[in-house]
C-alpha positions as CSV (number, residue, x, y, z in Angstrom):
1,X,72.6,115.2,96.6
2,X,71.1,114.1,93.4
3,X,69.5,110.3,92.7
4,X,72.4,109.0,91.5
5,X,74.8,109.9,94.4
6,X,76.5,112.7,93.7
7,X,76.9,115.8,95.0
8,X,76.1,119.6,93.7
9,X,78.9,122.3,94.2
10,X,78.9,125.3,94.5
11,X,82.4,127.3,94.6
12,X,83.1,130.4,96.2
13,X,86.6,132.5,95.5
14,X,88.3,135.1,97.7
15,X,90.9,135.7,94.8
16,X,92.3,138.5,97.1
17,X,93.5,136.1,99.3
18,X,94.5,133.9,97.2
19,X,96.5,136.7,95.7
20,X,98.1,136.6,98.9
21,X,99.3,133.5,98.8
22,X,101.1,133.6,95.8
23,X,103.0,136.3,96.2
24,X,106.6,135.9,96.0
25,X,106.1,132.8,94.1
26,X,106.7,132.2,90.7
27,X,104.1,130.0,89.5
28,X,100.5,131.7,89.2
29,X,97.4,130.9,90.1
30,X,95.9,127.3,87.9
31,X,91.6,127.4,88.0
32,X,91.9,124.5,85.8
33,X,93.8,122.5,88.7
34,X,91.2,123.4,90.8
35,X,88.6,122.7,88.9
36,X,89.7,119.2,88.2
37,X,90.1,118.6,91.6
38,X,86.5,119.5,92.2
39,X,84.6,117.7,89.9
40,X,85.7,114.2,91.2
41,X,83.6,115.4,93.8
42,X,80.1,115.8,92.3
43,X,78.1,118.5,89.6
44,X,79.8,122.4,89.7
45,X,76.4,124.5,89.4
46,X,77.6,127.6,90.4
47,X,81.1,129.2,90.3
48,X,81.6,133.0,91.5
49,X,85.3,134.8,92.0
50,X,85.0,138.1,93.9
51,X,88.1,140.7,94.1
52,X,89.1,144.1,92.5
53,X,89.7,142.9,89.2
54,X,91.5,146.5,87.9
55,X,94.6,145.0,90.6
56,X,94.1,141.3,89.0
57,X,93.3,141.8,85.3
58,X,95.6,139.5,84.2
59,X,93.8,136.7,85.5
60,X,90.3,137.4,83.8
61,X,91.1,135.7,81.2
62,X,91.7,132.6,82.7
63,X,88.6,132.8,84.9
64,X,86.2,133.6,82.0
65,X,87.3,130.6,80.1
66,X,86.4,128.7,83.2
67,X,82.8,129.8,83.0
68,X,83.5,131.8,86.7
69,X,81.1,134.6,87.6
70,X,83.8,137.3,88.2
71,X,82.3,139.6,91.0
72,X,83.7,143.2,90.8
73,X,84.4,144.9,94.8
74,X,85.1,148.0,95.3
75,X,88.5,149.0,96.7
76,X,88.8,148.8,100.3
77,X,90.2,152.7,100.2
78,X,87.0,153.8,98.8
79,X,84.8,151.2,100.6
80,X,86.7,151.4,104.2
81,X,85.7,148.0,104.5
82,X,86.8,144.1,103.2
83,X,83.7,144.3,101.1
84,X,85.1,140.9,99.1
85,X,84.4,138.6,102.6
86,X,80.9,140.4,103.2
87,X,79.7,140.1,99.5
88,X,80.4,136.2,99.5
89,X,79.4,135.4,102.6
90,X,75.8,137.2,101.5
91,X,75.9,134.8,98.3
92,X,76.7,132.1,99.8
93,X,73.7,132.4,102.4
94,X,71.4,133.1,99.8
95,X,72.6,130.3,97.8
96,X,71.9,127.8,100.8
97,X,68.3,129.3,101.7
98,X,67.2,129.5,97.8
99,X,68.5,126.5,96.4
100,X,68.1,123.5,98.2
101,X,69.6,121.0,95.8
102,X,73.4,122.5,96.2
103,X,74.2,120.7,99.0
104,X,78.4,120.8,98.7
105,X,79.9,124.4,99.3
106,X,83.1,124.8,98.4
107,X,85.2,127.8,100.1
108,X,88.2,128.3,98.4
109,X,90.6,131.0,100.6
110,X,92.5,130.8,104.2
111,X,91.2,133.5,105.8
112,X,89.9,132.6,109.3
113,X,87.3,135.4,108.6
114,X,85.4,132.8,107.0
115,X,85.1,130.1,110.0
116,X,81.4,131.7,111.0
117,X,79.8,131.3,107.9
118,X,81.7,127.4,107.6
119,X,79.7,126.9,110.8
120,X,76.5,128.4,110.1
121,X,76.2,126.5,106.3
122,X,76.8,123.0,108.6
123,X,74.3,123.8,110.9
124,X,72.1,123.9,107.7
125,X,72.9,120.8,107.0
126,X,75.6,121.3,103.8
127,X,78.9,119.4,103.5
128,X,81.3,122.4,103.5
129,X,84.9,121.8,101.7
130,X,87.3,124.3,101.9
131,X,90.5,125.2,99.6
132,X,93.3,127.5,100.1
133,X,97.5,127.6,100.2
134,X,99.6,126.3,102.7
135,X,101.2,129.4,104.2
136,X,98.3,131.5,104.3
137,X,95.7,129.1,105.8
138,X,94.5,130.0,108.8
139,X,94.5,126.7,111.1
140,X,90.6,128.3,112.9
141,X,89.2,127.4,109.2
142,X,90.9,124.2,108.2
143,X,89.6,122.6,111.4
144,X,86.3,123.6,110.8
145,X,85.5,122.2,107.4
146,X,84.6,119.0,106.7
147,X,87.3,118.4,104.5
148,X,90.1,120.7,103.3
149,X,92.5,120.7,100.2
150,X,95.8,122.6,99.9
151,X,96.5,124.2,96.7
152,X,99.9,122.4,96.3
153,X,98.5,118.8,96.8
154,X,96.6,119.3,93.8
155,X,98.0,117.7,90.7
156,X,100.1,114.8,92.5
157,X,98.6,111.3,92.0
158,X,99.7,108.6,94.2
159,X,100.7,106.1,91.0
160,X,98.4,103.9,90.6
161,X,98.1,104.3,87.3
162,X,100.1,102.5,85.0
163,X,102.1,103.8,81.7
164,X,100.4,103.3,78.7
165,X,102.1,101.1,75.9
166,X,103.5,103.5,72.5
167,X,102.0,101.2,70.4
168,X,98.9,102.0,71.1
169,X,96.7,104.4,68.8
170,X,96.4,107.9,70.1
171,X,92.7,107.7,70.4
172,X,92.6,104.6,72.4
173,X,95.8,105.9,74.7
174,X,93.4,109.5,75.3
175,X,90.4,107.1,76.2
176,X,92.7,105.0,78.5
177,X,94.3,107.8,80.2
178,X,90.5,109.3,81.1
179,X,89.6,106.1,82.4
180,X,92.1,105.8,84.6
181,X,92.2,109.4,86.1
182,X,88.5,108.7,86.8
183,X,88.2,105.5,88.3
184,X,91.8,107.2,90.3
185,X,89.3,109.5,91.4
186,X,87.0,107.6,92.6
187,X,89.5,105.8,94.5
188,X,90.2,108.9,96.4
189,X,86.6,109.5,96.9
190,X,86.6,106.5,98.8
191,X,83.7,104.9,96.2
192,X,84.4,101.0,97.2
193,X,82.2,99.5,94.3
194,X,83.1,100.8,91.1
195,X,80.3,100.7,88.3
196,X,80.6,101.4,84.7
197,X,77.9,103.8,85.2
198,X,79.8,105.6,88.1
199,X,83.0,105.6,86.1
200,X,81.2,107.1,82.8
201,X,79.7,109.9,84.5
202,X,82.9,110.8,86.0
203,X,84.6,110.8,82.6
204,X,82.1,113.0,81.2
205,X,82.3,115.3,84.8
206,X,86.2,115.2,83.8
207,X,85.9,115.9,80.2
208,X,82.2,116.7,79.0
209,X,83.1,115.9,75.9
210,X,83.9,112.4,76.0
211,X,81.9,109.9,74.0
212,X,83.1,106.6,73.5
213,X,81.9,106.2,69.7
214,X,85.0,108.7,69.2
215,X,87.8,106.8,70.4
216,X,86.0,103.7,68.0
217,X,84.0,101.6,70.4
218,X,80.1,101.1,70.2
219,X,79.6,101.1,73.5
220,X,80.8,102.2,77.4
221,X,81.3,98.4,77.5
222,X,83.5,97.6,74.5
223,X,85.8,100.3,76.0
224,X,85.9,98.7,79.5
225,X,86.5,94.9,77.4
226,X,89.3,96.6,75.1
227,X,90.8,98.0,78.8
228,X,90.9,94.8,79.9
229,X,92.6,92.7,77.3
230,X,95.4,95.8,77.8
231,X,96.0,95.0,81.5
232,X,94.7,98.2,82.6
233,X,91.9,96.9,85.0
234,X,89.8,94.1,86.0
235,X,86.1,93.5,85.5
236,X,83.8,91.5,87.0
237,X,79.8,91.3,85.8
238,X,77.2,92.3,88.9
239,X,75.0,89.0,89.3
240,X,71.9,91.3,89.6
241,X,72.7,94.0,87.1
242,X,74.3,92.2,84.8
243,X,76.6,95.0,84.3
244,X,80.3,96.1,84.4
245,X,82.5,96.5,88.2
246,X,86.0,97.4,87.9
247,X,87.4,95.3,90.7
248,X,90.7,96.4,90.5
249,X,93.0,98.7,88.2
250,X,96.8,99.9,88.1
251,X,99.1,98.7,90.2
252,X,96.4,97.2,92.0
253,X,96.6,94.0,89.3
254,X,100.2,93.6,90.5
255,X,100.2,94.2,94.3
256,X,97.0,92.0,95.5
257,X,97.1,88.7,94.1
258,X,100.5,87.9,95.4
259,X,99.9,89.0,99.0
260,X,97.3,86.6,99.6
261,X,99.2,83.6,98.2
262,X,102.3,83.6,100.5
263,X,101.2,82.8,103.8
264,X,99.2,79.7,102.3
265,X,102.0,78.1,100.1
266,X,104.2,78.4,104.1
267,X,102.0,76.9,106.0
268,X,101.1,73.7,104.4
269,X,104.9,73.3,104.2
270,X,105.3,73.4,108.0
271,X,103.0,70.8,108.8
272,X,104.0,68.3,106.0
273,X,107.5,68.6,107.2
274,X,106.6,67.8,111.3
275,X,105.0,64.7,110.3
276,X,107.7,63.2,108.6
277,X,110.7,63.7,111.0
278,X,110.7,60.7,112.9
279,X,110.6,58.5,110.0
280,X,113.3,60.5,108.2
281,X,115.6,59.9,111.5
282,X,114.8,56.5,111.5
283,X,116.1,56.2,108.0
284,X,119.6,57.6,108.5
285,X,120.1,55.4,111.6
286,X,119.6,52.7,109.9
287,X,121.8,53.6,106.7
288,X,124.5,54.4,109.5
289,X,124.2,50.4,110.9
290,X,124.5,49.0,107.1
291,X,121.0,47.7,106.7
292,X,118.3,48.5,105.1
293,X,115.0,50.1,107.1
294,X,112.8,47.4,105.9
295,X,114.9,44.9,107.3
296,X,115.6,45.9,110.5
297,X,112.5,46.8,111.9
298,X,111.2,43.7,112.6
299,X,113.7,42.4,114.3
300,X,114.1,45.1,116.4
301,X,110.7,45.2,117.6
302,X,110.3,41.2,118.3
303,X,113.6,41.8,120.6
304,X,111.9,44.5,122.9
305,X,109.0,42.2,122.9
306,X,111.2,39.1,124.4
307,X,113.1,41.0,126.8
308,X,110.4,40.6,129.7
309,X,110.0,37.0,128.9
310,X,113.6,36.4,129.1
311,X,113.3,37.8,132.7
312,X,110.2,36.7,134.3
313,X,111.9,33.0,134.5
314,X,114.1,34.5,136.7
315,X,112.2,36.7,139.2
316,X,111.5,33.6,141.7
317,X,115.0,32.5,142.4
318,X,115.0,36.2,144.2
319,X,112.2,35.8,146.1
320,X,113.3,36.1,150.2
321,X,113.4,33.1,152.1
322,X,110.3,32.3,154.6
323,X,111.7,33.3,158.1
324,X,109.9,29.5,159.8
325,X,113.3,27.6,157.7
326,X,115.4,29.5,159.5
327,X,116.8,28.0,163.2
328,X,119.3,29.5,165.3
């Protein structure tokens, strides 16, 4: 992992397994999905694809454009042997030993054949991702990586992100739409503190090209103020850093703020309202008797107040008579 954070890839292809998995289907093979997928997670420094390429030459192309190392293997009729598997599981071994910065391997293929090697580069100490189809992922290898992607689930955002106005140019719509794909993706990296710096270098992992001076802002920061003013995000300025935090973005703006003010407004209404009941019941028995509360308070307390008085001349006339007056 480099200083600030992130990881260093390094991808690995079984393209004959891949093959595999798309057969009978009729969309092909996307690198660039894959790729995109990948770089949220950290710096791609190496990229190799190994398979017969005379059986898959219309998928070069593609691949070379991607800046992949295409590794040409043997077929297995003249080889006897799965010479793809053994050839990247020698690279990748090599790769771990020699280079000690790559720290991320990413497998991408379902073959179970794999699951040794997954275990030996984690006993190494590297953070092992692994990347294949659905229906030809072997269940051994899924479990075994520290994390694992299907091919399908790339693509599909939850919807955080929110439509972009019409009216806006189309340079400042391109700059918003990278901005929110990359703080999106740092979202799903599960990065709780979002800086501007964080969020620029993911831009520029997404799209190397970016540079903000383009799209007509001076600086990363202007960009970030211009977002804001949109209703695209939320920023707050780090007391230390004095820098940029996007606190929240999406539908995030929407969702938040409204859950946290419910229960408060229903609570202080309760306990308002159990304090006045009495004198509220008070009131409409005296509007029932034709007088008005103020008046007939007072009275009504002085006459609870007199009915003991009233009695206590009473009590002696009631008293027994003393048995010594008494003759037979």
């Amino acid at each position: 992992m480099t200083d600030d954070g992130d990881r260093s890839l390094a991808i690995f292809i079984d393209f004959e397994n891949l093959a595999l998995g798309f057969h009978g289907r009729r969309d092909r093979f996307d690198i660039e999905r894959v790729l995109e997928r990948l770089v949220e997670k950290g710096k791609i420094v190496c990229k190799k694809a190994y398979a017969d390429w005379s059986r898959f030459s219309s998928f070069t192309t593609q691949l070379h454009e991607a800046a992949i190392e295409l590794i040409e293997i043997p077929r297995r009729a003249q080889s006897g042997k799965n010479s793809a598997d053994i050839r990247l599981c020698v690279d990748a071994m090599d790769l771990s030993y020699s280079k000690e910065h790559i720290d991320t391997f990413v497998i991408v293929s379902g073959d179970s054949d794999f699951s040794p090697l997954v275990s030996k580069l984690k006993e190494l100490g590297k953070h092992v991702i692994g990347l294949g189809m659905q229906e030809s992922t072997s269940e051994l290898l899924r479990d075994n990586c520290d994390e694992f992607i299907y091919y399908e689930d790339l693509g599909q955002s939850p919807g955080l992100t929110p439509a972009l106005d019409a009216h806006l140019p189309e340079t400042k719509r391109k700059a918003f739409a990278l901005l929110l794909e990359s703080l999106l993706a740092l979202r799903r990296e599960n990065k709780e503190v979002l800086w501007s710096s964080m969020v620029k270098d993911t831009m520029k992992r997404k799209k190397p090209s970016f540079n903000e001076s383009y799209h007509g802002y001076r600086t990363f920061s202007e960009l970030l103020e211009d977002a804001q003013k949109e209703g695209l995000l939320e920023l707050e300025t780090d007391k230390r850093s004095r820098t940029y935090v996007v606190t929240r973005f999406g539908d995030e703006l929407r969702s938040q703020p409204t859950a946290s003010t419910k229960p408060v407004k229903k609570k202080s209404r309760r306990r308002r309202g159990s304090s006045k009941k009495k004198p509220v019941e008070a009131a409409a028995v005296d509007t029932q008797n034709g007088s008005l509360p103020a008046q007939v308070h007072p009275p009504a307390e002085s006459e609870a107040a007199s009915e003991p008085e009233a009695e206590s001349p009473t009590a002696p006339a009631e008293l027994p008579i003393d048995d010594a007056d008494i003759r037979f």
